[in-house]
N, C-alpha and C positions, 0 to 999 in steps of 0.2 A: 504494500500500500504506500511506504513512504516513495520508492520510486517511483511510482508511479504518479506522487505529489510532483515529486522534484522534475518530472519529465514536465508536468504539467506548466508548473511553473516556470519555466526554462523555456517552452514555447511560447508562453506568452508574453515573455520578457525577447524574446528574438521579434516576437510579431510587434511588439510595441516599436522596439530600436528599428525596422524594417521602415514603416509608417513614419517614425519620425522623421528619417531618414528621406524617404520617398517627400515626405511633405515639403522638404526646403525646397522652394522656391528661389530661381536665379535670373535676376533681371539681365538681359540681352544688351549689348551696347556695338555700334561697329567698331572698327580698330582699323588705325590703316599701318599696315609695320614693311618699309621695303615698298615694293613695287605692288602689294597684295592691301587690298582694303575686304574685310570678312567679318562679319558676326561674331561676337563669344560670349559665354554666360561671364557672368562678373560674380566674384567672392571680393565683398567689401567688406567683410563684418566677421566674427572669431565662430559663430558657430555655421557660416557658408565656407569659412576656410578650413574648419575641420572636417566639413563632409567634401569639399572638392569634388575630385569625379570619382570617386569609391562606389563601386559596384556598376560601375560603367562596363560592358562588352563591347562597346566600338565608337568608335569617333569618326568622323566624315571626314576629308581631304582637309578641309578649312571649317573644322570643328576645333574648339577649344576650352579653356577656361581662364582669364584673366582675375590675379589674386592680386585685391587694390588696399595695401598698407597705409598707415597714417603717417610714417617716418619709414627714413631711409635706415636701416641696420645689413647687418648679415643674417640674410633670411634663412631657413632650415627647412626641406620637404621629406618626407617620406611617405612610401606608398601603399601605407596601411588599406588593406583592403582594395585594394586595385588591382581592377585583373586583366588589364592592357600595359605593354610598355610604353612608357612618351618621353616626350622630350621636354626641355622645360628650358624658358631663357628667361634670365635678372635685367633687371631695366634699373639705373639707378632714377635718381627726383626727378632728372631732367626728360624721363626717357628713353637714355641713351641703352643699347643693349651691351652689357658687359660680361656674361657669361652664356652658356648653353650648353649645357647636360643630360643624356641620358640617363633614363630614370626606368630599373625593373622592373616588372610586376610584382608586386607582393600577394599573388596568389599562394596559396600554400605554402606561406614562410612564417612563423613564428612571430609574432609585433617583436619579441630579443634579439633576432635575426635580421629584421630590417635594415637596411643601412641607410644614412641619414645623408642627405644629397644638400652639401651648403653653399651658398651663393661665396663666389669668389672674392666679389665686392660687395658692400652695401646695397643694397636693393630695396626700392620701394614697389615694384611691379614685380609680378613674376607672371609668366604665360605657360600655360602648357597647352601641350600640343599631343597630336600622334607620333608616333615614336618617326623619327628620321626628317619631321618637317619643314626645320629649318635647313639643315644641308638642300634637301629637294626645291627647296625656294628659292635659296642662294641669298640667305639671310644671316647676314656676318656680324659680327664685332662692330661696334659703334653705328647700329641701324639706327634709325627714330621709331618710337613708338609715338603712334596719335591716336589716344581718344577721343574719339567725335562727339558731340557735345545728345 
């Protein structure tokens, strides 16, 4: 009987985190970075930056997520719950792009196990992408990032 408690409550503790998860809401804004102007959700806020794109299966060519900070530091990602690889580039205040790293999936890795992906510089922008995006676009070091109002 108690396992049977515990199964119980355990699923309804996944379906609430599932639901909560599913509920965030992420306003869209375009972006023009390089030669490429595209849509992306925007993570402005601690609890849109901790869901990011976790439990995402696929991203589109020019699908993304833009993660929009209140100050420039050295930002920290990891891909808890992620079951795509991407890629991700650092934009410091001004927009300039000053990093771009590949980022694993953290499917079936241990949150102890994750490795923690740091901006090389201070960053106040970060973007992700599908894994390989920025090479394929021919989007380099010192791009501009433009949010469109």
């Amino acid at each position: 009987m108690v396992s049977l408690l515990r199964c119980y409550v355990l699923a309804l503790v996944l379906s609430f985190s599932a639901t909560t998860f599913a509920a965030t809401q992420f306003a869209k804004k375009k972006i023009t970075l390089g030669s490429k102007t595209f849509v992306v959700e925007i993570a402005d806020n601690q609890e849109k930056q901790e869901r990011g794109l976790m439990f995402r299966d696929h991203l589109g060519d020019d699908e993304g997520m833009l993660f929009v900070f209140k100050n420039e530091e050295t930002r920290f990602f990891w891909m808890k719950n992620t079951m795509i690889d991407l890629s991700i580039g650092f934009f410091d205040k001004n927009g300039t792009l000053v990093d771009v790293q590949e980022m694993k999936t953290g499917k079936n890795v241990a949150d102890s196990d994750l490795p923690s992906y740091a901006s090389s510089q201070p960053a106040k922008y970060a973007l992700e992408m599908a894994k390989g995006w920025f090479d394929k676009n021919k989007v380099k070091i010192g791009s501009k990032l433009k949010i469109h109002p």
